[in-house]
C-alpha positions as CSV (number, residue, x, y, z in Angstrom):
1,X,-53.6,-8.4,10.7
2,X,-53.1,-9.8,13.5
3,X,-49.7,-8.7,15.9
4,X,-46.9,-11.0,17.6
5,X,-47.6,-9.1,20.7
6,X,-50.2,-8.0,22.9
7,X,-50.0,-4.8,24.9
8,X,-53.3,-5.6,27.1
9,X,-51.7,-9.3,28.4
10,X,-50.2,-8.8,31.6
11,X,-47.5,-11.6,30.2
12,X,-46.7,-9.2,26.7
13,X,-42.9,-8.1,27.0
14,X,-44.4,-4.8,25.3
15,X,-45.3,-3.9,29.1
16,X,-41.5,-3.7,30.0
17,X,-40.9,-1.2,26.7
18,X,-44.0,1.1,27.5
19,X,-42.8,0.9,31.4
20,X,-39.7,2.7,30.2
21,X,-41.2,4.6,27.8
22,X,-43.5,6.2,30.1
23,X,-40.9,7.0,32.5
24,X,-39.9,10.6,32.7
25,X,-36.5,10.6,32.6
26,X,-36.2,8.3,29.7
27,X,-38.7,10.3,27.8
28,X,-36.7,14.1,28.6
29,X,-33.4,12.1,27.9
30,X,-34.9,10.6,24.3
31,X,-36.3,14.3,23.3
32,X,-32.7,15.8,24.5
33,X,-30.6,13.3,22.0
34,X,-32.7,14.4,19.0
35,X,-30.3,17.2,18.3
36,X,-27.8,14.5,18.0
37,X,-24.7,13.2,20.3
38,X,-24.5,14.8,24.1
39,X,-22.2,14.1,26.6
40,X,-23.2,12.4,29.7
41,X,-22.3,15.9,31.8
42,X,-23.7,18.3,29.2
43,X,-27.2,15.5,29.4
44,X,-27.0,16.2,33.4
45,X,-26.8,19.7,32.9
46,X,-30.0,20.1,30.6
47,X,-32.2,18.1,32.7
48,X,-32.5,19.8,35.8
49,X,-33.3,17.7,38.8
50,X,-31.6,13.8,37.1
51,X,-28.8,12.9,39.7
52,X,-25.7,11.1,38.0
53,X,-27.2,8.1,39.4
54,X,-30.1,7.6,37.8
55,X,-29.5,8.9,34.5
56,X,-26.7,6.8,34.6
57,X,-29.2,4.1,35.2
58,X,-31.6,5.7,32.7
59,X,-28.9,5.1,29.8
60,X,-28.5,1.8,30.6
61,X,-31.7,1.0,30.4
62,X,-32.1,2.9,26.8
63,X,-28.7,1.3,25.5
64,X,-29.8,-2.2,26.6
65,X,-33.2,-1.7,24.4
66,X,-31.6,-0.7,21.7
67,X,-32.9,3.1,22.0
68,X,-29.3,4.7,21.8
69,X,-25.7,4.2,21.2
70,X,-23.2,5.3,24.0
71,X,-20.0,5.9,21.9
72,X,-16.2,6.2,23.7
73,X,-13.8,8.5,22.2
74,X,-10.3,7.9,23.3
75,X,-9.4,12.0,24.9
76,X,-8.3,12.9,28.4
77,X,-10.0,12.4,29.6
78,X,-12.3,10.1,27.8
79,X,-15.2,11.5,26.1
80,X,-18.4,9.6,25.7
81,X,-21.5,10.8,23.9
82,X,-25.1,9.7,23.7
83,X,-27.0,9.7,20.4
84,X,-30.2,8.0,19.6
85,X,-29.6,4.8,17.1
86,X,-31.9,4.2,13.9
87,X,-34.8,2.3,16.2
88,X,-34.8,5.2,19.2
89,X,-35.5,7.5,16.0
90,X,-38.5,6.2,15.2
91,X,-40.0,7.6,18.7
92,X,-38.9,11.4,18.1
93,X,-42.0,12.4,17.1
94,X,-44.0,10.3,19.8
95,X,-41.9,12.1,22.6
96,X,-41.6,15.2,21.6
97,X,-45.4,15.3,21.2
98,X,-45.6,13.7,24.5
99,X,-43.3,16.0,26.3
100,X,-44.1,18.9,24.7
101,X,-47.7,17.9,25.3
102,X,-47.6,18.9,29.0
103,X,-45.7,22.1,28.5
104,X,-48.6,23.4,26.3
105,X,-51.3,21.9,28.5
106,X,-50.1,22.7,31.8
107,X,-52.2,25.3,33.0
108,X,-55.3,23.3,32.0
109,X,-54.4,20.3,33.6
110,X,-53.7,22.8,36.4
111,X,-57.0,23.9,36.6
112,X,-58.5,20.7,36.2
113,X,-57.2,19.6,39.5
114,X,-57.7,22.8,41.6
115,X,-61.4,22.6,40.4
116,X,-61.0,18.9,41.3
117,X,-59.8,19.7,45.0
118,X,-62.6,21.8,45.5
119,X,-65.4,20.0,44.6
120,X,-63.8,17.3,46.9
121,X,-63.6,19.4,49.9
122,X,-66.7,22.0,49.2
C-alpha cells in the first residue's frame, strides 16, 4: 500500500503535525482533555509551569488542526471549555503512553545520563 504522504520528505506536511505533536505542551494538554471538557483556567492550573500565553497559543494550534473543539457558553462571565474532537481521540492512547512513558522511565533515563556525564569527564 503505498501512503499519500511521506513522513521522511523534508517537503511532507506530516512534519508540521509531528512538530506539534512532539511538543510538550500540546502532548500534557491532549492527555489532560481525555477526561473530557476543561476550562481554559482549570487547563492552567493542572499544568504547572504553561503561562496563559502559550497555552493560549498551544490551543490554537490544536483547534486549527482539528485536535479539539473550544466551545463558548454564554455565563458571566463567559465560560469556554476544551474537549478533544473525534480525530484528537484517536491519539489518546499514543499520548498517554508517551507521557506517561517518561514518568515510568525517569529514573533510568536519569541514570543513563549521569553515567553518560561521567564517562565524558572521567
Amino acid at each position: 500500500m503505498t501512503l499519500a504522504y511521506d513522513v521522511f520528505d523534508d517537503r511532507c506536511p506530516t512534519r508540521m503535525v509531528l512538530d506539534r505533536l512532539a511538543d510538550k505542551w500540546a502532548l500534557l494538554v491532549l492527555d489532560r482533555l481525555q477526561g473530557g471538557p476543561v476550562r481554559f483556567n482549570q487547563l492552567r492550573r493542572d499544568i504547572r509551569g504553561l503561562s496563559q500565553k502559550v497555552l493560549s497559543q498551544t490551543l490554537k494550534r490544536l483547534e486549527r488542526d482539528g485536535l479539539i473543539e473550544r466551545s463558548v457558553r454564554p455565563t458571566v462571565p463567559v465560560s469556554v471549555d476544551y474537549a478533544l474532537t473525534p480525530l484528537g481521540r484517536t491519539l489518546t492512547e499514543t499520548v498517554a503512553a508517551f507521557a506517561h512513558w517518561a514518568e515510568r522511565n525517569m529514573a533510568a533515563v536519569l541514570s543513563a545520563q549521569a553515567a553518560y556525564d561521567a564517562a565524558l569527564t572521567g
